[in-house]
MARTORKE-176714 format. One line per field, with one value per residue (C-alpha): residue in one letter; residue number from 1; x, y, z. Coordinates in Angstrom, 1 decimal, always signed. Example, Ala and Ser with C-alpha at 12.3 -4.5 7.8 and 13.67 -1.06 7.14 Angstrom:
drenro = [A  S];
koltor = [1  2];
px = [+12.3  +13.7];
py = [-4.5  -1.1];
pz = [+7.8  +7.1];
# end
This chain:
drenro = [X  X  X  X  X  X  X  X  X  X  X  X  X  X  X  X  X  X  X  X  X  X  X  X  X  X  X  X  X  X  X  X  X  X  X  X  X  X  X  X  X  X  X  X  X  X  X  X  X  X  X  X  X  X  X  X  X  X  X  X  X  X  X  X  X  X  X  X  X  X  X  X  X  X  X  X  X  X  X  X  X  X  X  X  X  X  X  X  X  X  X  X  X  X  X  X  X  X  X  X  X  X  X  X  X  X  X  X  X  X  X  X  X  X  X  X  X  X  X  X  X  X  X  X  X  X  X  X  X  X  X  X  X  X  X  X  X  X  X  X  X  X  X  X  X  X  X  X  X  X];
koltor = [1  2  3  4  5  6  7  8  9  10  11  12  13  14  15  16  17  18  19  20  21  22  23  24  25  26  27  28  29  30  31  32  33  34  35  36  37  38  39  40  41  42  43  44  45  46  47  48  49  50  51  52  53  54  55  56  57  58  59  60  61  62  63  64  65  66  67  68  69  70  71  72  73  74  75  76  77  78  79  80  81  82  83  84  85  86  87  88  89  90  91  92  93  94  95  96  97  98  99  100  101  102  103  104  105  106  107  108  109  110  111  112  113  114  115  116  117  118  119  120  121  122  123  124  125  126  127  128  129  130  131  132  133  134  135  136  137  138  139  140  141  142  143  144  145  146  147  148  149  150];
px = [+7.8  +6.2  +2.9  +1.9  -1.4  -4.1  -4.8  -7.9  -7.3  -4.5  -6.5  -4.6  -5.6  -1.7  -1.4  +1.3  +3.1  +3.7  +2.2  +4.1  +2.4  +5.3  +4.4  +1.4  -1.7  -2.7  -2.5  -4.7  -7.0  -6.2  -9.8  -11.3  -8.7  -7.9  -11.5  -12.0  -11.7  -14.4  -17.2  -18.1  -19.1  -15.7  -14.5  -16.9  -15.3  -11.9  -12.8  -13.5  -10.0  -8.3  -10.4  -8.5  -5.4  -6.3  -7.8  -4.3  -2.5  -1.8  -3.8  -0.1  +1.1  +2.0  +1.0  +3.2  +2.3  +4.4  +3.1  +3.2  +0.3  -1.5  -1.0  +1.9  +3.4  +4.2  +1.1  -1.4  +0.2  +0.0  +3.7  +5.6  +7.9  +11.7  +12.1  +9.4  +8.6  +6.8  +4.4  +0.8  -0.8  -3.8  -3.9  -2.6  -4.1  -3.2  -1.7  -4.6  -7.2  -5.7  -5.7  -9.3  -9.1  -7.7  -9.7  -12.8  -11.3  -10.7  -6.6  -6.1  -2.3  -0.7  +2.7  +3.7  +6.6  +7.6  +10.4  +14.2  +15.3  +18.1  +19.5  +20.7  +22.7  +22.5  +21.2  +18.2  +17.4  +18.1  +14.9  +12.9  +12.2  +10.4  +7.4  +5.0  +6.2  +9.8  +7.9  +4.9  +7.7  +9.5  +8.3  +5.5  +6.4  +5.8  +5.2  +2.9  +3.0  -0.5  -1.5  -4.3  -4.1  -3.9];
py = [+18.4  +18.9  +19.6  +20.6  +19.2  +16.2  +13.6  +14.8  +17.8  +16.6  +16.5  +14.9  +13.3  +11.7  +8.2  +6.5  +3.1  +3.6  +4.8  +4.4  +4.8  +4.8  +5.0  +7.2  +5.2  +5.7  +9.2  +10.2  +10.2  +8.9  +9.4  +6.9  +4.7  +4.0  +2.4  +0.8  -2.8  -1.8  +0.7  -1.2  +2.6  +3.7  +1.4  +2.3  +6.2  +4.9  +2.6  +6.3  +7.8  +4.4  +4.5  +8.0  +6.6  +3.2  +5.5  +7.3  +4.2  +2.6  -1.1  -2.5  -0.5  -1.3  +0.3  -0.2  +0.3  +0.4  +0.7  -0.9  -3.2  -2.5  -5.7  -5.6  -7.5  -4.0  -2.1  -4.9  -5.2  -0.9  +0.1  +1.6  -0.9  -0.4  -1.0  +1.8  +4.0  +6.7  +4.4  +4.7  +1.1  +2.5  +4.6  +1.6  -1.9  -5.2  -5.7  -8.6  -4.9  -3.1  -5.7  -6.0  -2.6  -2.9  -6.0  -3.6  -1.8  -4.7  -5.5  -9.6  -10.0  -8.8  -9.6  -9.3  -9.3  -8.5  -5.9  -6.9  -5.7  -3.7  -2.0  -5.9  -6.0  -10.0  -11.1  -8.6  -10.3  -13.5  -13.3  -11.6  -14.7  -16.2  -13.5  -12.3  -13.7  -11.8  -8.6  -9.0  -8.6  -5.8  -2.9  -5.2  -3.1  -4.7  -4.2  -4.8  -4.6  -4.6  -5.0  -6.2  -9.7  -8.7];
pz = [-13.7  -10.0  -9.7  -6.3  -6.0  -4.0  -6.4  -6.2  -7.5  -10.4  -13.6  -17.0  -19.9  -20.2  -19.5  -17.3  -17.8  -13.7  -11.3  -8.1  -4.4  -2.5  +1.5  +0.6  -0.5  +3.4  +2.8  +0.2  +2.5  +6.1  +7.7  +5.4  +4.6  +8.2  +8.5  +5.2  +6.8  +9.4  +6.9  +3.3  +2.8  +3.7  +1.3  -1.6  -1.2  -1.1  -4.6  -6.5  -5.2  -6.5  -9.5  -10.0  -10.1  -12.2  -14.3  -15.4  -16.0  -19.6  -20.2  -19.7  -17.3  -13.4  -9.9  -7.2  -4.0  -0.6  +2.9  +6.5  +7.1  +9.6  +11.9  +13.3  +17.1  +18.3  +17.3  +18.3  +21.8  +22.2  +21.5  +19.8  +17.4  +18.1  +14.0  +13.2  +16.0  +13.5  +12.2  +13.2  +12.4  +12.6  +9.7  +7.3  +6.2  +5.1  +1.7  +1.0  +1.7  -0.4  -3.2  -3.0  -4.0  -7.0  -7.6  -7.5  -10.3  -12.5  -12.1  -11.5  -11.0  -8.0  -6.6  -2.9  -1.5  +2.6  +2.1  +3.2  +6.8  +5.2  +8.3  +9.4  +6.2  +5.1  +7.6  +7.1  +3.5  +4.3  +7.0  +4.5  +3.0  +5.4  +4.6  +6.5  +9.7  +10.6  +9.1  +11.7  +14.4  +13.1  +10.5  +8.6  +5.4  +1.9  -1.8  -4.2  -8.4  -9.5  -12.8  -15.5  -17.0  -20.8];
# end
């Protein structure tokens, strides 16, 4: 079923065993969220959106969220990265922010993970293992599984 609507405005009392944020956690509301690393305020009024969400998931269930961090070589030096030219770093923040979100709202086991380069086939994975550090020089894109120690 699609329900065109904000999560703001989506209203259920259903519960989900996943919620998934897939490139769009930075869009919920991209005025704050692109200054919640700056404005403890900010962050506060992003906290009730998340709370939102944490509150339509299942005690045992899992959130995961994807996004760009918002450091990245390209964006830090004023360009435009070869690897993601559409991304604007400033509207996104780093995976260790957005876990303090969730921290706020209670969750204590998070899982992160720098996504595979998959448009350099093997070769694109293999460097993914080293982390954070390939990623800073190309899309800085990751994952995270968030959910509550039961």
């Amino acid at each position: 079923e699609l329900i065109s609507q904000t999560i703001q405005e989506f209203y259920t009392e259903e519960k989900f065993d996943v919620i998934i944020l897939h490139d769009s956690i930075n869009h919920l509301d991209e005025p704050i969220f692109s200054k919640i690393h700056q404005n403890r305020n900010d962050f506060k009024k992003y906290s009730v959106l998340i709370r939102k969400i944490t509150d339509l998931l299942n005690n045992s269930g899992k959130i995961i969220v994807t996004d760009c961090s918002r450091y990245n070589f390209w964006g830090m030096l004023g360009l435009k990265s070869p690897f993601a030219p559409s991304i604007e770093w400033n509207l996104h923040q780093s995976p260790s922010l957005i876990k303090k979100l969730f921290e706020s709202q209670g969750f204590n086991k998070f899982k992160i993970r720098w996504t595979p380069f998959k448009r350099f086939g093997i070769f694109g994975r293999l460097i993914s293992h080293f982390g954070i550090v390939p990623s800073f020089f190309m899309q800085s894109h990751f994952n995270i599984i968030i959910q509550r120690n039961n």
